[in-house]
C-alpha positions as a printed Julia matrix, in Angstrom:
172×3 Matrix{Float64}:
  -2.53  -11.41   -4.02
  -1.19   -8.59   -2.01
   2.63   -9.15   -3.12
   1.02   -8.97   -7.09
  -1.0    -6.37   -6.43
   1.9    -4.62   -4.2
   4.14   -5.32   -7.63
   1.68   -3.97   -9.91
   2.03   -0.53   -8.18
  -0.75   -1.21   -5.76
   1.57   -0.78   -2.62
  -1.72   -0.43   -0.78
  -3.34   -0.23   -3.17
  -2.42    2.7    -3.93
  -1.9     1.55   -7.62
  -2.61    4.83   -9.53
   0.11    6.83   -7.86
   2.58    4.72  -10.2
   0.84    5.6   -13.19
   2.71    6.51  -16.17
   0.64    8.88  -17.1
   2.69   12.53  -17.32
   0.19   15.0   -15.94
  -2.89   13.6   -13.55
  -5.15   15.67  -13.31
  -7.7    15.95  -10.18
 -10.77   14.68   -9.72
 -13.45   16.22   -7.12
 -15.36   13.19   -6.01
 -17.93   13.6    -3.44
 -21.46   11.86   -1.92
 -24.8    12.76   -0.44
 -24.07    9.53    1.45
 -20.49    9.64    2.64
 -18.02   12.14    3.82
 -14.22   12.72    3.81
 -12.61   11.52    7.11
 -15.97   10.4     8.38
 -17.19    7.12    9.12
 -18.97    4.88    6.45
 -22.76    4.51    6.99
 -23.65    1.75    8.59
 -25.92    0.96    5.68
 -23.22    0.48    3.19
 -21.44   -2.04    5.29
 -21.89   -5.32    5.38
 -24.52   -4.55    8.42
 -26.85   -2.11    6.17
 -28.79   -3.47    3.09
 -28.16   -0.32    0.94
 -25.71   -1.77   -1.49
 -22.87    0.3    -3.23
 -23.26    4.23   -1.98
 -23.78    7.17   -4.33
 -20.99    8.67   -6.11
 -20.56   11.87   -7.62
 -16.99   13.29   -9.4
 -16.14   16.01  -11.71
 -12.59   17.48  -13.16
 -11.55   20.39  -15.22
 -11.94   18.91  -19.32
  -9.81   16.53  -20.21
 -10.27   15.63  -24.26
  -8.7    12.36  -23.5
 -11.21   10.85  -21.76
 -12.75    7.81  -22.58
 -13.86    5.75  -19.38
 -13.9     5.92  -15.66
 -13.05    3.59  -13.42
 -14.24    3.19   -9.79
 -11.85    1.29   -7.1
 -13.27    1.3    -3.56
 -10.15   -0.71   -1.19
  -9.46   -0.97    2.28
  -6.73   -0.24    4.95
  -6.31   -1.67    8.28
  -3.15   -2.21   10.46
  -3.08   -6.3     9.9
  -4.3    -6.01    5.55
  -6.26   -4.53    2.96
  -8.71   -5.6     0.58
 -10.33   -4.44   -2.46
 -14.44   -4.33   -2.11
 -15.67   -2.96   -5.35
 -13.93   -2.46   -9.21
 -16.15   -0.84  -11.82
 -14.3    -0.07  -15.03
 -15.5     0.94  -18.94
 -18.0     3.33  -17.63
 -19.08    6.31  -19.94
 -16.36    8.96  -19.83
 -19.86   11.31  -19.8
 -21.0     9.71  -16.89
 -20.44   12.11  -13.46
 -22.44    9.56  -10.88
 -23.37    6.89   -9.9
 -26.67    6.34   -7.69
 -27.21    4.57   -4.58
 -26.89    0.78   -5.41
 -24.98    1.06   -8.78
 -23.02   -2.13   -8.06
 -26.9    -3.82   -8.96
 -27.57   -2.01  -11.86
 -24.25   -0.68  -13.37
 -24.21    1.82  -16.54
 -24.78    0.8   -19.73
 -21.1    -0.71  -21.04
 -19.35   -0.98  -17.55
 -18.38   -4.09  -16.27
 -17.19   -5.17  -12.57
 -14.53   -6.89  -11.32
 -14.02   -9.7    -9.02
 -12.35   -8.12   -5.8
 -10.79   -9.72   -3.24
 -13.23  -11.94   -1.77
 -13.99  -13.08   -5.27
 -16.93  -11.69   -5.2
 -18.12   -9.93   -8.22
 -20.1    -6.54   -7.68
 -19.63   -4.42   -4.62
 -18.58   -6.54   -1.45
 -19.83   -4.5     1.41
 -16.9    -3.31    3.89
 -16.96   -5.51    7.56
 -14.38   -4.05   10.03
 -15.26   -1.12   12.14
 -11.47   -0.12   12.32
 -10.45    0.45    8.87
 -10.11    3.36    6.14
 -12.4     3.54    4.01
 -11.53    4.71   -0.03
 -13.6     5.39   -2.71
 -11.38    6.32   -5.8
 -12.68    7.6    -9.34
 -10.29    7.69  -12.32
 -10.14    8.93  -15.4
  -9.36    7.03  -17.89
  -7.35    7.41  -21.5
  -8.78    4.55  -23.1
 -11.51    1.39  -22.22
  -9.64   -1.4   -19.83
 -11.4    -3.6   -21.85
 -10.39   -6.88  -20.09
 -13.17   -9.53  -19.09
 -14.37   -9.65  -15.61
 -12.88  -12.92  -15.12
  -9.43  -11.66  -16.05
  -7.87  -11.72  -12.34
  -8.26   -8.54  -10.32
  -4.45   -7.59  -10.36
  -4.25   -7.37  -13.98
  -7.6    -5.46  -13.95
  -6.06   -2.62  -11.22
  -2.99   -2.76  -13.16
  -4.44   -1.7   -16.92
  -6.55    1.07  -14.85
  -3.16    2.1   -13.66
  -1.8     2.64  -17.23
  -4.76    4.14  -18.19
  -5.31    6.54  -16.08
  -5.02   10.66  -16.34
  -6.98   11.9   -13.5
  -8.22   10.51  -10.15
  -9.52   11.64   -7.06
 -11.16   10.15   -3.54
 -12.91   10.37   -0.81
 -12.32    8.6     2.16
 -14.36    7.3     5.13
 -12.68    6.13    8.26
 -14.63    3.45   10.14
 -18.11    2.58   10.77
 -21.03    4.57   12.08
């Protein structure tokens, strides 16, 4: 999955940097929960019972909006996964609460990532970065959750005309 995701753009996952999108504009995303460069709670890992952590994100306007998407991947030395892929959100929605993965807004729909795993598939390894990426998004992905998760990353690539992340290295 890593060569298709690799080939989609998603050289480490780092899929929305190939957009074609023109101009991308930023987007400020920040937690109550999590901070940039610091570790991921323990509670949000697959050790903690706390689910999916908050998310908050805003941008300058941007007319074009009509969804978000939310990709949180992976990084270590040896591979990287995907652990979470909510897409069709509101474009009016600017966060998501503690455990959002359970009850996701009205419209969204989730992905299967790359344990298969639909929903938010709690990070495991101590040693690993740590994103949580928000886009902006021109238009609804609109593809069925069962549709496979390189295709998924792939339309939100296309789509896309802002993003921002934060980034948490490690576990507490």
């Amino acid at each position: 999955m890593a060569v298709t995701l690799a080939s989609s753009g998603c050289g480490s996952f780092s899929f929305v940097g190939r957009s074609q999108a023109k101009d991308i504009a930023q987007v400020n995303v920040s937690s109550p929960e999590l901070h940039d460069g610091k570790p991921l709670p323990r509670e949000y890992s697959c050790q903690g019972d706390q689910g999916s952590p908050p998310l908050r994100w805003s941008s300058r306007p941007l007319p074009d909006a009509e969804s978000i998407a939310i990709v949180v991947d992976s990084h270590t030395a040896s591979e990287s996964a995907v652990h979470w892929v909510m897409y069709d959100i509101p474009a009016t929605t600017t966060e998501l609460g503690p455990n959002a993965a359970a009850e996701p807004p009205e419209g969204s729909r989730q992905a299967k990532v790359t344990s298969g795993k639909t929903g938010y598939e709690p990070p495991c390894q101590d040693r690993a970065s740590y994103r949580f990426s928000v886009y902006t998004l021109s238009g609804k992905v609109d593809l069925s959750p069962e549709d496979e998760l390189p295709k998924i990353l792939k339309k939100i690539a296309d789509l896309t005309i802002a993003r921002g992340r934060l980034t948490a290295v490690n576990i507490e």
